[in-house]
Backbone as numpy.savetxt, mean C-alpha at the origin, in Angstrom:
# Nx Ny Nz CAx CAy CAz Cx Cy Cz
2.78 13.13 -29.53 2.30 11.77 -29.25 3.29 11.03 -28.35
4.40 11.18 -28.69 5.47 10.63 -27.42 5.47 10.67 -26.42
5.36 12.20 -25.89 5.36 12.72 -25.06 4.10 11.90 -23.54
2.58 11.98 -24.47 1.97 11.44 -24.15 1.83 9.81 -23.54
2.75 9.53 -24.38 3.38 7.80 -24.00 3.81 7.70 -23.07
4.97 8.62 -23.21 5.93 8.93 -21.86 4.98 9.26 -20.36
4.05 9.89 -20.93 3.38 10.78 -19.56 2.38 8.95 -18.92
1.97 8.30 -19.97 1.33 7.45 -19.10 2.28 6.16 -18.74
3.28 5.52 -19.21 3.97 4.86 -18.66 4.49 5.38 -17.44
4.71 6.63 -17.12 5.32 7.44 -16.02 3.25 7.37 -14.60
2.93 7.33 -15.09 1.54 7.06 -14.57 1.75 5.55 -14.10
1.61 4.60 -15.06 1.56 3.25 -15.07 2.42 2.83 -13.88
3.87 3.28 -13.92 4.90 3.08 -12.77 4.06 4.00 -10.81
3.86 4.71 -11.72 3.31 5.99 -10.14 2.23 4.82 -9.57
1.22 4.31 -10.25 -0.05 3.04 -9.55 0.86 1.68 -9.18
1.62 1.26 -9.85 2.34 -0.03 -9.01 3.08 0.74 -7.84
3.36 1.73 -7.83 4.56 2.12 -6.55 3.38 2.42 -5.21
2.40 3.29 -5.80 1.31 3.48 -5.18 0.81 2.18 -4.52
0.48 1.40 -5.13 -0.41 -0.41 -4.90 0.75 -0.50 -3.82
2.17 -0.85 -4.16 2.63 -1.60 -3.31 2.76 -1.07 -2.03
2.65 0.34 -2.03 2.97 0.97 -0.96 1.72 0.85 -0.01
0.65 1.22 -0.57 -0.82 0.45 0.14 -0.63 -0.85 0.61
-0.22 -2.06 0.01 -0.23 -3.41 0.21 0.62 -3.20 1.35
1.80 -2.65 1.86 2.83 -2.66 2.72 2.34 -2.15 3.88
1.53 -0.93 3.62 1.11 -0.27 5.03 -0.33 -1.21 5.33
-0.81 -2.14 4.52 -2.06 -2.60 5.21 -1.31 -3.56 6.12
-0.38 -4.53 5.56 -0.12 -5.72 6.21 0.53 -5.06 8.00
1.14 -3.76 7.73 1.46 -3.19 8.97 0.34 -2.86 9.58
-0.83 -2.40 9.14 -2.10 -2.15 9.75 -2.30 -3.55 10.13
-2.65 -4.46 9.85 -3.05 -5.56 9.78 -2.35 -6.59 11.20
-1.09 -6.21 11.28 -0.25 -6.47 12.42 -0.31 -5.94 13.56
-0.80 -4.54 13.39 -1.04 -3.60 14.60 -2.71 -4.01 15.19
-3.74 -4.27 14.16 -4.57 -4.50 14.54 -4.73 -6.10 15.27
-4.01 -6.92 14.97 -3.54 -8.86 16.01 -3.31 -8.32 16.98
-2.54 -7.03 17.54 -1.32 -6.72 18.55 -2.61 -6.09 19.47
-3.25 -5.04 19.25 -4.37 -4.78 19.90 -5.43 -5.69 20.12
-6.10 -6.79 19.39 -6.92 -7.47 20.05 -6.32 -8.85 21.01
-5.23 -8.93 20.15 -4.67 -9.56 21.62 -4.61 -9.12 23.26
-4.44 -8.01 23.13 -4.13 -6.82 24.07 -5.76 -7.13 25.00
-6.22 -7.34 24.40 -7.79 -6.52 24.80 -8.53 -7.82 25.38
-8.01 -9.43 24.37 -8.61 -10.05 24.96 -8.10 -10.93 25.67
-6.75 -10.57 26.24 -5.79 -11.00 27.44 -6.35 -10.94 28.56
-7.00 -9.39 28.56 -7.13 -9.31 30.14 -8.66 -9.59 30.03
């Protein structure tokens, strides 16, 4: 039964590291995509 505890708190940590790491690469997506329509509707 411990073990099992152990295995999903070790889960629980893996989805926040996961989330934030998504949240981080969108806002970089998110930056790259301003940088291109700027681009596009410059000229």
């Amino acid at each position: 039964m411990e073990l099992f505890l152990i295995l999903k708190i070790i889960f629980i940590i893996g989805l926040v590291v996961a989330l934030y790491a998504v949240a981080r690469n969108l806002d970089i997506i998110k930056i790259i995509l301003i940088y291109w329509k700027d681009l596009i509707f410059r000229k």
